[in-house]
N, C-alpha and C positions, 0 to 999 in steps of 0.2 A: 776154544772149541775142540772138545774131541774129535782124533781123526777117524772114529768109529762110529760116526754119527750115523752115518751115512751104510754103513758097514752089510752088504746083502741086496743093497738096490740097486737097480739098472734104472739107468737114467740114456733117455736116446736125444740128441740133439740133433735135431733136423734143419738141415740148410744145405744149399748149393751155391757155385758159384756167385759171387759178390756181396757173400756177406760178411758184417763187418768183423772184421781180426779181434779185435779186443771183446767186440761181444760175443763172438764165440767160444778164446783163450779163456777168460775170466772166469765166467760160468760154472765151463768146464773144469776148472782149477779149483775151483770152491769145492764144487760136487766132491772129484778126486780126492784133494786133502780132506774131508769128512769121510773117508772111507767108501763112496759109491763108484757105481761102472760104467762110464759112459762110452756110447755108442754113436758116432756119426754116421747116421742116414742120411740119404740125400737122391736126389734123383737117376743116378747113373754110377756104375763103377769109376774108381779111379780116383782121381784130385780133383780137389774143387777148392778154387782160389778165392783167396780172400780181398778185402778190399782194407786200406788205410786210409778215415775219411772219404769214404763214400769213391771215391778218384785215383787214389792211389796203390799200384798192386800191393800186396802183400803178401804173406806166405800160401803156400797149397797143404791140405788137409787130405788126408788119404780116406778115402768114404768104407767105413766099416760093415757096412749094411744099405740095401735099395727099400725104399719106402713102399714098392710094389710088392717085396718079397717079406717083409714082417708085421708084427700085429699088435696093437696094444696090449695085447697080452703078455708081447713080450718084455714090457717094460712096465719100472712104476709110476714115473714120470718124464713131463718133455720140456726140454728149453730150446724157445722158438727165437733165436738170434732175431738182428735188425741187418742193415742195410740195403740200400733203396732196391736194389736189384736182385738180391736173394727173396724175399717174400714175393716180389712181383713174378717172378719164377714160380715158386712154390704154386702161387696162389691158381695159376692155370693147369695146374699138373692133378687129374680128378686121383691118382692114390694120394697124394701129398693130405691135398685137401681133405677126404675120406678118415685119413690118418690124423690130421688134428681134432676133427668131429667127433670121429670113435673115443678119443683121451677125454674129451671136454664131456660128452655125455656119460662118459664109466666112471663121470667125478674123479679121475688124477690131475695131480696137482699140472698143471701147466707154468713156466714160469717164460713170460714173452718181455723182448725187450725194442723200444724203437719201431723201426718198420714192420717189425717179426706182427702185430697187430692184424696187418693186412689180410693173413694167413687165416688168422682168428675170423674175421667180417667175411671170406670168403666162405667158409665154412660155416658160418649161419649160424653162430652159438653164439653171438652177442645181447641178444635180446634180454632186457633189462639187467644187465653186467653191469656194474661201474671198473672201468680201466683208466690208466692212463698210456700215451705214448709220445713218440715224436709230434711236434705241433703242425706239421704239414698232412699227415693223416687223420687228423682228428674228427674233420668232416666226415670221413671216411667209414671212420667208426658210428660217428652217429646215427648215418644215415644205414648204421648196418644194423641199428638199434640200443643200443650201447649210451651210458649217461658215462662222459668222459670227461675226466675232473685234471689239472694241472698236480699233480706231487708226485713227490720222490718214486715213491712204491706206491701199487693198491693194490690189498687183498681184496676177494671176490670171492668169496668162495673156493672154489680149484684153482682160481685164475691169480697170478702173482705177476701185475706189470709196473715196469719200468719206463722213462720218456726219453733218454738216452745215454753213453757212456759215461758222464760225466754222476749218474746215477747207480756206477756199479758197485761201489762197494756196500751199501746198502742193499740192491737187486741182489748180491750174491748171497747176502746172513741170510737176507729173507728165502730164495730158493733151498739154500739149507735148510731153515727152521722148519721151513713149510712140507719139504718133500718127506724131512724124518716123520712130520703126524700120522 
């Protein structure tokens, strides 16, 4: 894949502490080597720590941007990491929220991976989606309106998910492929 695929997009990745390391590295790493510009948003200045399997620390991420303070305008799309503790965050914080709503109604692509879903059903833009994600939210989604099917990737429209890391190298072509349309 060209490393210019990507070449002129801003891509924001929104999370806060506890979310998971690989799904955030990965992602991230895809976007970059295709030539795009990511940006970590997140609730607060500063570092925001990561998790290795959900329990274990791992690295701090320095927050490039506050969710309060930017707009979807300023980006062209969003990858909404997993880990249990990062979305459950997210999902009480009303800009976080507001901020994934606005992406999902402006039709940019969104690319969510594992718990990052939670984010999505708090924001109220599930209704007739098909997604998939982690198997302990799946209810979750349902009940947020959402028909939630078991596979690797599902496109949806804007929406590009994943069920967990073991799905990322597929999650990342696809956020590629998807975000250059």
């Amino acid at each position: 894949m060209s490393n210019e695929t990507l070449s002129g997009r801003r891509i924001a990745v929104l999370a806060t502490d506890g979310v998971e390391q690989v799904e955030l590295v990965q992602p991230r790493e895809a976007v970059e080597n295709a030539g795009g510009t990511v940006t970590l948003v997140s609730l607060d200045h500063g570092d925001i720590q990561a998790m290795n399997s959900d329990v274990n620390a791992g690295d701090t991420f320095s927050v490039d941007r506050i969710v309060g303070e930017v707009s979807v305008d300023d980006f062209d799309a969003l990858i909404l990491p997993g880990g249990t503790t990062n979305p459950d965050q997210l999902r009480v914080d009303a800009d976080a929220v507001e901020f994934v709503r606005a992406f999902v109604q402006a039709r940019k692509p969104v690319g969510v991976i594992c718990h990052g879903a939670w984010t999505l059903a708090e924001a109220d833009v599930l209704t007739g989606r098909t997604v998939t994600s982690y198997p302990s939210i799946r209810t979750d989604l349902r009940n947020a309106g959402a028909t939630v099917v078991d596979e690797e990737v599902v496109v949806d429209g804007n929406l590009v998910s994943s069920r967990n890391p073991d799905d990322l190298p597929a999650f990342c072509a696809k956020i590629v492929e998807h975000f250059r349309a």
